[in-house]
C-alpha positions in Angstrom: -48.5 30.5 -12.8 -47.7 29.9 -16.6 -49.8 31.5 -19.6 -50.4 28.0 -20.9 -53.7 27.7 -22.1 -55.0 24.0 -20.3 -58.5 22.7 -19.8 -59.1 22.4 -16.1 -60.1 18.6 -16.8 -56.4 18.4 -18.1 -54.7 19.4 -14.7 -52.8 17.0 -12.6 -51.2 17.4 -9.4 -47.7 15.2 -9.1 -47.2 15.0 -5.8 -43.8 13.5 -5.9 -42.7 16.7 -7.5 -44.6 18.7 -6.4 -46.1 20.2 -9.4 -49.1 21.0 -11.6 -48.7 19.7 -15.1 -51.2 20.0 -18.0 -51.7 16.4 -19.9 -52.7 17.8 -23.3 -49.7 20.1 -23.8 -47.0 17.7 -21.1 -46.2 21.5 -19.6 -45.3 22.3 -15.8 -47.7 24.6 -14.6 -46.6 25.1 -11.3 -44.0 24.1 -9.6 -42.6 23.9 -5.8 -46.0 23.2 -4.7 -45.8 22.6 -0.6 -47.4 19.6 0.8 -48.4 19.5 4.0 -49.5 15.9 4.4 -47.8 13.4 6.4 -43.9 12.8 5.0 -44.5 9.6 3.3 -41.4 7.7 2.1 -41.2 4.6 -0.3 -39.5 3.3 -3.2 -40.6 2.3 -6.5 -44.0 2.1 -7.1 -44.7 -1.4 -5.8 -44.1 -0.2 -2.4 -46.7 2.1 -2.1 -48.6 0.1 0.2 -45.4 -0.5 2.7 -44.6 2.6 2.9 -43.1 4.4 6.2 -43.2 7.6 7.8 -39.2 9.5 7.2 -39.4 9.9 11.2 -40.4 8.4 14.3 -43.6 9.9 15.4 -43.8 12.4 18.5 -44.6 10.5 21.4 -44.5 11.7 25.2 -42.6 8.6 25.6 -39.1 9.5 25.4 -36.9 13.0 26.6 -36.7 14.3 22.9 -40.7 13.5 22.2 -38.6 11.2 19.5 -37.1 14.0 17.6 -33.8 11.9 16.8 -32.1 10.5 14.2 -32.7 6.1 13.8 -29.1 4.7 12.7 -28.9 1.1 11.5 -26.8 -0.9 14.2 -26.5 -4.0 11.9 -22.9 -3.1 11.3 -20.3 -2.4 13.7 -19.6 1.4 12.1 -23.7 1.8 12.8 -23.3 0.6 16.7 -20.6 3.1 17.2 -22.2 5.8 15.7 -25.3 4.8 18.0 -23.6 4.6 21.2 -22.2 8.3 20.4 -25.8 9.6 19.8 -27.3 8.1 22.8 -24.4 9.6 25.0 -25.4 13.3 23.2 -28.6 12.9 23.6 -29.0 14.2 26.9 -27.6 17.1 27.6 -27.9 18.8 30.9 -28.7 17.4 34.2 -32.5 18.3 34.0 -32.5 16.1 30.5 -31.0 13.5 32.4 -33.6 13.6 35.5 -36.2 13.4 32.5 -34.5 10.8 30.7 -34.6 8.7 34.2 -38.0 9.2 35.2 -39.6 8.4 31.7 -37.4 5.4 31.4 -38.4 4.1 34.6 -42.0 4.9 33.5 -41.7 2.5 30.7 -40.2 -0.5 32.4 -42.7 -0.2 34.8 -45.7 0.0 32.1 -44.2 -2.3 30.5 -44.2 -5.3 33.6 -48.0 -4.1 34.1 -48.8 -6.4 30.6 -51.5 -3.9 29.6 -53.5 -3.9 26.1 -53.7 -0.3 25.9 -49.8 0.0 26.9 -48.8 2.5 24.6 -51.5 4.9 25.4 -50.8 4.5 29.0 -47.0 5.4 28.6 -48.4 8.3 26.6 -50.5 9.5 29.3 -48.0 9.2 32.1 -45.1 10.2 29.8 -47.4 13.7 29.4 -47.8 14.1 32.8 -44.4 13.5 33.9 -43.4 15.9 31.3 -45.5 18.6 32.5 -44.5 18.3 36.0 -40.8 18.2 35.3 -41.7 21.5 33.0 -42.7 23.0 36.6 -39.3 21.6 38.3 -41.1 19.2 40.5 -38.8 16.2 39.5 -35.9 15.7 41.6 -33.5 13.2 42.5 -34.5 12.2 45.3 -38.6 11.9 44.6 -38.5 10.8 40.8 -39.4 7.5 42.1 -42.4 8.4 43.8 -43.8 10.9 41.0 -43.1 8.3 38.2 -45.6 5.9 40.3 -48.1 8.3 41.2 -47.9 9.6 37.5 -48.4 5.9 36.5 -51.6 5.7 38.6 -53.2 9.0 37.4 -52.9 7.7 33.7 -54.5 4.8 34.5 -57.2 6.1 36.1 -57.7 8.9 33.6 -57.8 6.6 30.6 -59.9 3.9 33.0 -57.5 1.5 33.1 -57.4 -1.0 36.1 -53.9 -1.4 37.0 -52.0 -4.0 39.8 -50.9 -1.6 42.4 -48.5 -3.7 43.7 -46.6 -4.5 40.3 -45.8 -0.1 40.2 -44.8 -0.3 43.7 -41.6 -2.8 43.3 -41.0 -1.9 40.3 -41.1 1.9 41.4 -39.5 1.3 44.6 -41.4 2.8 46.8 -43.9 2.8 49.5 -47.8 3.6 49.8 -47.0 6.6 51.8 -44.7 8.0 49.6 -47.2 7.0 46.8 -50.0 9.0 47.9 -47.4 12.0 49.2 -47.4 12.3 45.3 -50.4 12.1 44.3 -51.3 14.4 47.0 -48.8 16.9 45.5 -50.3 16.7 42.0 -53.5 16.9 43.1 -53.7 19.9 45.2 -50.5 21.9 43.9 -50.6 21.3 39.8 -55.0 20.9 38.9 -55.0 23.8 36.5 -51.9 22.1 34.8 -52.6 18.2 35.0 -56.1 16.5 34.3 -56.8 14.3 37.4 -60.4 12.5 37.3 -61.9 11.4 40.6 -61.4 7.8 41.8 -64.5 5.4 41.2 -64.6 2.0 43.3 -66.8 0.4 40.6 -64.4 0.1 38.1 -62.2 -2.5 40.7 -65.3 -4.3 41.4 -64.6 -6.5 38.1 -61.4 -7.4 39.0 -61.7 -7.9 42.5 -64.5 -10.7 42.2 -62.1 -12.4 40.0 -60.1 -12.6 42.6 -61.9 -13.2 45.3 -64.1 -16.3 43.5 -67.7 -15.1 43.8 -70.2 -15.5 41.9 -71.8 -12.9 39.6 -74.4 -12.4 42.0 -72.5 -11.4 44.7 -70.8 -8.8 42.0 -74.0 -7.4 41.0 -75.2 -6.8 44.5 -71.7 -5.1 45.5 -72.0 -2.9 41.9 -75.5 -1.3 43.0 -73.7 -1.0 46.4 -71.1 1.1 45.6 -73.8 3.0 43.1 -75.9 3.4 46.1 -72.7 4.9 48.1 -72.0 7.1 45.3 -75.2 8.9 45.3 -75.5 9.5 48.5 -72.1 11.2 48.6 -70.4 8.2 51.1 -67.7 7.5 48.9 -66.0 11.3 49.0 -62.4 11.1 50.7 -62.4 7.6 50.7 -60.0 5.1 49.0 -61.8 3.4 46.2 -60.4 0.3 46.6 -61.8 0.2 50.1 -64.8 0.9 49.0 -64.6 -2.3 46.4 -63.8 -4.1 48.7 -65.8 -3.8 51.8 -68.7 -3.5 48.8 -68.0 -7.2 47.9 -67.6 -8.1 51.3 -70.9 -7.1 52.3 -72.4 -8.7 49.0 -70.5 -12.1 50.2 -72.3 -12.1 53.5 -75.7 -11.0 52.2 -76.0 -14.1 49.5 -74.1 -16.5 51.6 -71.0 -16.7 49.9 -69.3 -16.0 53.4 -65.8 -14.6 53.1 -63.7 -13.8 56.2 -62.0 -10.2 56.2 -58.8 -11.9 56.3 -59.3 -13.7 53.1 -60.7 -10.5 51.6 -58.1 -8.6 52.2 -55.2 -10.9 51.2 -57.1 -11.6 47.8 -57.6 -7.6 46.6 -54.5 -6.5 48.8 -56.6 -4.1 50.9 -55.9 -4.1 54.7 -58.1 -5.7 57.2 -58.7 -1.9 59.1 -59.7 -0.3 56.0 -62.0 -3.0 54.8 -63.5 -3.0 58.1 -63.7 0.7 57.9 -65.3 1.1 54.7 -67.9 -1.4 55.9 -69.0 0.2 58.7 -69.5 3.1 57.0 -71.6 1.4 54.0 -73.6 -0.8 56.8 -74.8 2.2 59.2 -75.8 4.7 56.2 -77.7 2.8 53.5 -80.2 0.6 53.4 -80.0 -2.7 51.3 -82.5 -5.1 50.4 -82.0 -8.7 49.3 -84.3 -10.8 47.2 -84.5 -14.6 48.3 
Protein backbone atom coordinates (compact mmCIF):
# COMPACT_ATOMS: atom_id res chain seq x y z
CA UNK A 1 0.00 0.00 0.00
CA UNK A 2 1.57 3.52 -0.89
CA UNK A 3 2.34 6.27 1.81
CA UNK A 4 0.09 8.68 -0.05
CA UNK A 5 -1.77 10.64 2.21
CA UNK A 6 -5.68 10.38 0.49
CA UNK A 7 -9.02 11.03 2.11
CA UNK A 8 -10.97 7.84 2.20
CA UNK A 9 -13.91 9.88 0.31
CA UNK A 10 -11.20 10.34 -2.44
CA UNK A 11 -10.69 6.45 -3.08
CA UNK A 12 -11.81 4.72 -6.20
CA UNK A 13 -11.67 1.33 -7.22
CA UNK A 14 -11.03 0.87 -11.24
CA UNK A 15 -12.12 -2.29 -11.84
CA UNK A 16 -10.83 -2.55 -15.31
CA UNK A 17 -7.39 -2.27 -13.95
CA UNK A 18 -7.71 -3.37 -11.17
CA UNK A 19 -6.57 -0.72 -8.99
CA UNK A 20 -7.19 1.82 -6.17
CA UNK A 21 -6.39 5.36 -7.25
CA UNK A 22 -6.75 8.52 -5.11
CA UNK A 23 -8.80 11.45 -7.14
CA UNK A 24 -7.20 14.44 -5.39
CA UNK A 25 -3.58 13.54 -5.96
CA UNK A 26 -4.42 11.06 -9.65
CA UNK A 27 -1.95 8.40 -7.59
CA UNK A 28 -2.21 4.44 -7.84
CA UNK A 29 -2.75 3.21 -4.57
CA UNK A 30 -2.93 -0.26 -5.19
CA UNK A 31 -2.50 -2.22 -7.79
CA UNK A 32 -3.14 -5.95 -9.05
CA UNK A 33 -6.20 -5.95 -7.12
CA UNK A 34 -8.01 -9.67 -7.83
CA UNK A 35 -11.61 -9.73 -8.77
CA UNK A 36 -13.59 -12.40 -8.25
CA UNK A 37 -16.73 -11.46 -9.93
CA UNK A 38 -18.11 -12.91 -12.95
CA UNK A 39 -15.43 -12.42 -16.13
CA UNK A 40 -17.28 -9.76 -17.81
CA UNK A 41 -16.08 -8.84 -21.34
CA UNK A 42 -17.09 -5.71 -23.59
CA UNK A 43 -15.82 -3.07 -25.66
CA UNK A 44 -15.95 0.56 -25.41
CA UNK A 45 -18.12 2.01 -23.01
CA UNK A 46 -21.31 1.96 -25.01
CA UNK A 47 -21.41 -1.66 -24.64
CA UNK A 48 -21.70 -1.98 -21.20
CA UNK A 49 -25.07 -3.16 -21.32
CA UNK A 50 -24.30 -6.06 -24.14
CA UNK A 51 -21.91 -7.33 -22.58
CA UNK A 52 -20.92 -11.20 -22.61
CA UNK A 53 -19.52 -13.65 -20.34
CA UNK A 54 -15.34 -14.58 -21.88
CA UNK A 55 -16.76 -18.34 -21.66
CA UNK A 56 -19.58 -20.59 -22.03
CA UNK A 57 -21.04 -21.22 -18.68
CA UNK A 58 -20.70 -24.87 -16.93
CA UNK A 59 -23.52 -26.81 -17.82
CA UNK A 60 -24.08 -30.68 -17.20
CA UNK A 61 -25.08 -30.57 -20.68
CA UNK A 62 -22.17 -31.48 -22.61
CA UNK A 63 -18.83 -34.17 -21.82
CA UNK A 64 -16.45 -31.15 -20.91
CA UNK A 65 -19.29 -29.33 -18.55
CA UNK A 66 -18.47 -26.63 -21.56
CA UNK A 67 -14.88 -26.03 -20.71
CA UNK A 68 -13.85 -25.48 -24.53
CA UNK A 69 -12.79 -23.00 -26.60
CA UNK A 70 -15.88 -21.28 -29.16
CA UNK A 71 -14.07 -20.61 -32.75
CA UNK A 72 -15.85 -18.48 -35.30
CA UNK A 73 -16.80 -20.91 -38.28
CA UNK A 74 -17.85 -17.94 -40.57
CA UNK A 75 -14.73 -18.54 -42.59
CA UNK A 76 -13.44 -21.54 -43.97
CA UNK A 77 -9.89 -21.34 -41.88
CA UNK A 78 -12.56 -21.11 -38.63
CA UNK A 79 -14.51 -24.55 -39.87
CA UNK A 80 -11.30 -26.29 -40.19
CA UNK A 81 -9.98 -25.32 -37.04
CA UNK A 82 -13.57 -26.43 -35.59
CA UNK A 83 -13.71 -29.76 -37.08
CA UNK A 84 -10.08 -30.43 -35.53
CA UNK A 85 -11.37 -29.37 -31.96
CA UNK A 86 -14.43 -31.39 -32.08
CA UNK A 87 -12.34 -34.62 -33.16
CA UNK A 88 -9.90 -33.75 -29.90
CA UNK A 89 -12.45 -33.25 -27.82
CA UNK A 90 -13.06 -36.63 -26.78
CA UNK A 91 -10.45 -38.45 -25.82
CA UNK A 92 -10.78 -41.92 -24.54
CA UNK A 93 -13.44 -44.41 -25.03
CA UNK A 94 -15.23 -43.59 -21.65
CA UNK A 95 -15.42 -39.71 -23.02
CA UNK A 96 -16.82 -41.00 -25.91
CA UNK A 97 -19.59 -43.35 -24.16
CA UNK A 98 -20.30 -39.85 -22.23
CA UNK A 99 -20.22 -37.84 -25.23
CA UNK A 100 -22.98 -40.43 -26.76
CA UNK A 101 -25.24 -40.69 -23.97
CA UNK A 102 -25.54 -36.88 -23.18
CA UNK A 103 -26.00 -36.24 -26.86
CA UNK A 104 -28.72 -38.60 -27.15
CA UNK A 105 -30.07 -36.96 -23.97
CA UNK A 106 -30.41 -33.71 -25.75
CA UNK A 107 -32.13 -34.78 -28.96
CA UNK A 108 -34.46 -36.52 -27.01
CA UNK A 109 -35.20 -33.34 -24.55
CA UNK A 110 -35.18 -31.52 -27.19
CA UNK A 111 -38.30 -33.53 -29.34
CA UNK A 112 -40.19 -33.42 -25.81
CA UNK A 113 -40.93 -29.39 -26.70
CA UNK A 114 -40.60 -28.57 -22.97
CA UNK A 115 -40.59 -24.80 -21.47
CA UNK A 116 -38.28 -25.68 -18.80
CA UNK A 117 -35.92 -27.57 -21.46
CA UNK A 118 -32.76 -26.37 -20.41
CA UNK A 119 -33.27 -27.21 -16.80
CA UNK A 120 -34.37 -30.57 -17.68
CA UNK A 121 -31.20 -31.38 -19.84
CA UNK A 122 -29.35 -30.03 -16.71
CA UNK A 123 -30.99 -32.42 -14.49
CA UNK A 124 -30.60 -35.46 -16.63
CA UNK A 125 -27.21 -34.40 -17.90
CA UNK A 126 -26.19 -34.49 -13.82
CA UNK A 127 -27.45 -37.68 -13.37
CA UNK A 128 -26.03 -39.28 -16.29
CA UNK A 129 -22.86 -37.86 -15.25
CA UNK A 130 -22.91 -39.23 -11.98
CA UNK A 131 -23.74 -42.64 -13.01
CA UNK A 132 -21.14 -42.78 -15.78
CA UNK A 133 -18.66 -41.41 -12.68
CA UNK A 134 -19.72 -44.95 -11.12
CA UNK A 135 -19.05 -46.97 -14.63
CA UNK A 136 -22.64 -47.83 -15.01
CA UNK A 137 -22.76 -46.58 -18.73
CA UNK A 138 -21.96 -49.06 -21.19
CA UNK A 139 -22.41 -49.67 -24.70
CA UNK A 140 -24.77 -51.84 -24.76
CA UNK A 141 -27.38 -50.08 -21.95
CA UNK A 142 -26.60 -46.30 -22.67
CA UNK A 143 -29.91 -46.29 -24.34
CA UNK A 144 -31.88 -47.47 -21.59
CA UNK A 145 -30.06 -45.28 -18.75
CA UNK A 146 -30.34 -42.08 -20.97
CA UNK A 147 -34.30 -42.65 -20.90
CA UNK A 148 -34.68 -43.64 -17.47
CA UNK A 149 -32.29 -40.60 -16.61
CA UNK A 150 -34.73 -38.47 -18.73
CA UNK A 151 -37.66 -39.72 -16.60
CA UNK A 152 -36.10 -39.14 -13.18
CA UNK A 153 -35.35 -35.45 -14.13
CA UNK A 154 -38.66 -34.95 -14.98
CA UNK A 155 -40.10 -36.13 -12.19
CA UNK A 156 -37.62 -34.59 -9.84
CA UNK A 157 -38.11 -31.08 -11.26
CA UNK A 158 -42.21 -32.03 -11.67
CA UNK A 159 -42.20 -31.96 -15.05
CA UNK A 160 -44.96 -34.06 -16.93
CA UNK A 161 -43.29 -35.56 -19.85
CA UNK A 162 -44.81 -37.87 -23.08
CA UNK A 163 -43.51 -41.25 -22.34
CA UNK A 164 -43.79 -42.41 -25.53
CA UNK A 165 -41.83 -39.44 -27.34
CA UNK A 166 -38.43 -40.82 -24.87
CA UNK A 167 -39.14 -44.20 -25.90
CA UNK A 168 -38.54 -43.84 -29.90
CA UNK A 169 -36.50 -41.48 -29.58
CA UNK A 170 -34.42 -43.61 -26.97
CA UNK A 171 -35.01 -46.81 -28.66
CA UNK A 172 -36.06 -48.83 -26.28
CA UNK A 173 -38.71 -50.75 -24.61
CA UNK A 174 -40.85 -50.33 -21.19
CA UNK A 175 -38.99 -53.29 -19.80
CA UNK A 176 -35.78 -52.19 -20.39
CA UNK A 177 -37.02 -48.64 -19.23
CA UNK A 178 -37.94 -49.63 -15.86
CA UNK A 179 -34.71 -52.32 -15.66
CA UNK A 180 -33.10 -48.83 -15.36
CA UNK A 181 -34.78 -47.14 -13.26
CA UNK A 182 -34.84 -50.04 -11.16
CA UNK A 183 -31.03 -50.02 -11.13
CA UNK A 184 -30.79 -46.37 -10.09
CA UNK A 185 -33.18 -46.70 -7.69
CA UNK A 186 -32.06 -49.49 -5.58
CA UNK A 187 -28.24 -49.54 -6.46
CA UNK A 188 -27.15 -45.56 -6.63
CA UNK A 189 -29.96 -43.61 -3.71
CA UNK A 190 -27.09 -42.25 -1.66
CA UNK A 191 -25.60 -40.87 -4.99
CA UNK A 192 -28.70 -39.79 -7.19
CA UNK A 193 -31.81 -37.81 -5.77
CA UNK A 194 -34.89 -39.83 -6.85
CA UNK A 195 -38.36 -38.37 -5.47
CA UNK A 196 -41.32 -40.78 -5.25
CA UNK A 197 -43.83 -40.90 -8.24
CA UNK A 198 -47.24 -38.92 -7.56
CA UNK A 199 -50.28 -39.87 -9.91
CA UNK A 200 -51.78 -36.37 -9.39
CA UNK A 201 -49.49 -34.58 -11.22
CA UNK A 202 -50.78 -36.72 -14.61
CA UNK A 203 -54.18 -36.10 -13.65
CA UNK A 204 -54.02 -32.62 -15.62
CA UNK A 205 -52.89 -33.90 -18.57
CA UNK A 206 -54.71 -36.96 -18.82
CA UNK A 207 -58.25 -35.16 -18.69
CA UNK A 208 -57.03 -33.21 -21.53
CA UNK A 209 -56.88 -36.03 -23.22
CA UNK A 210 -59.43 -37.90 -22.37
CA UNK A 211 -62.17 -34.86 -22.86
CA UNK A 212 -63.87 -34.57 -19.45
CA UNK A 213 -65.08 -32.18 -17.87
CA UNK A 214 -63.46 -30.42 -14.83
CA UNK A 215 -65.77 -32.21 -12.65
CA UNK A 216 -64.82 -35.44 -13.49
CA UNK A 217 -61.00 -34.07 -12.84
CA UNK A 218 -61.77 -32.78 -9.42
CA UNK A 219 -63.47 -35.94 -8.38
CA UNK A 220 -60.40 -38.16 -9.74
CA UNK A 221 -57.83 -35.41 -7.90
CA UNK A 222 -59.42 -36.15 -4.28
CA UNK A 223 -59.38 -39.76 -5.47
CA UNK A 224 -55.98 -40.22 -5.93
CA UNK A 225 -55.55 -37.83 -2.58
CA UNK A 226 -57.70 -40.23 -0.87
CA UNK A 227 -55.43 -43.25 -2.26
CA UNK A 228 -52.45 -41.52 -1.11
CA UNK A 229 -53.35 -41.27 2.39
CA UNK A 230 -54.39 -44.37 2.99
CA UNK A 231 -51.05 -45.79 1.63
CA UNK A 232 -52.90 -47.57 -1.69
CA UNK A 233 -50.78 -46.00 -4.14
CA UNK A 234 -47.20 -47.61 -2.64
CA UNK A 235 -45.60 -49.91 -5.55
CA UNK A 236 -47.92 -48.87 -7.96
CA UNK A 237 -47.45 -47.20 -11.28
CA UNK A 238 -48.65 -43.62 -11.10
CA UNK A 239 -49.97 -43.40 -14.26
CA UNK A 240 -52.27 -46.34 -13.44
CA UNK A 241 -53.29 -44.81 -10.74
CA UNK A 242 -54.35 -41.52 -12.95
CA UNK A 243 -55.85 -43.30 -14.92
CA UNK A 244 -58.09 -45.77 -13.36
CA UNK A 245 -58.66 -42.43 -10.90
CA UNK A 246 -60.32 -40.67 -13.90
CA UNK A 247 -62.00 -43.65 -14.97
CA UNK A 248 -63.75 -44.15 -11.93
CA UNK A 249 -64.66 -40.21 -11.82
CA UNK A 250 -66.04 -40.79 -15.61
CA UNK A 251 -68.52 -43.38 -14.41
CA UNK A 252 -69.48 -41.69 -11.14
CA UNK A 253 -70.69 -38.24 -12.94
CA UNK A 254 -71.91 -39.97 -16.05
CA UNK A 255 -69.34 -39.04 -18.36
CA UNK A 256 -69.09 -42.84 -19.24
CA UNK A 257 -65.78 -43.84 -20.84
CA UNK A 258 -65.02 -47.41 -21.92
CA UNK A 259 -61.56 -48.90 -20.59
CA UNK A 260 -60.64 -49.24 -24.10
CA UNK A 261 -60.94 -45.58 -24.84
CA UNK A 262 -59.16 -44.80 -21.59
CA UNK A 263 -56.48 -46.58 -22.29
CA UNK A 264 -55.76 -45.62 -25.90
CA UNK A 265 -56.15 -41.84 -24.87
CA UNK A 266 -53.37 -41.83 -21.74
CA UNK A 267 -51.43 -44.93 -23.28
CA UNK A 268 -51.99 -46.99 -20.19
CA UNK A 269 -52.95 -50.74 -20.83
CA UNK A 270 -56.38 -52.02 -20.35
CA UNK A 271 -54.97 -54.80 -17.43
CA UNK A 272 -53.41 -52.14 -15.42
CA UNK A 273 -56.21 -49.67 -15.65
CA UNK A 274 -58.44 -52.43 -14.62
CA UNK A 275 -56.04 -53.23 -11.98
CA UNK A 276 -55.65 -49.98 -10.41
CA UNK A 277 -59.44 -49.77 -10.26
CA UNK A 278 -60.12 -52.58 -8.53
CA UNK A 279 -57.86 -51.76 -6.09
CA UNK A 280 -59.29 -48.02 -5.64
CA UNK A 281 -63.01 -49.45 -5.76
CA UNK A 282 -62.71 -52.35 -2.93
CA UNK A 283 -60.64 -50.03 -0.41
CA UNK A 284 -62.09 -46.49 -0.23
CA UNK A 285 -65.14 -45.18 0.13
CA UNK A 286 -66.44 -42.36 -2.26
CA UNK A 287 -69.28 -40.24 -2.11
CA UNK A 288 -70.97 -38.27 -4.85
CA UNK A 289 -73.04 -35.11 -4.62
CA UNK A 290 -76.10 -34.97 -7.11
Amino acid sequence: MSEVKCPPHAIVFDEDRGEYICTETGEVLEDHIYIYGPEWRFHGYGDFDARIRAGTPITNKVHDQGFHTEIDTRTRKGRILERRQKAIRVKSAREKRLARALRLMNETIGRLDLPNAELLKNEAGLIIRKLHSRKVIMNKNYRAIVAAAILIAANNLDTPIDKSVVLNSCEVTTTDIWKAQMKIRTGFGELIKVKPLDPLKFIDKMAYELGVSPEVKSLAIKIVSKAKKDGLTSGRGPRGVAAAALYIAALLLDERKTQKEVSDRVKVSEVTIRNRYRDLIDNLVIYVDV
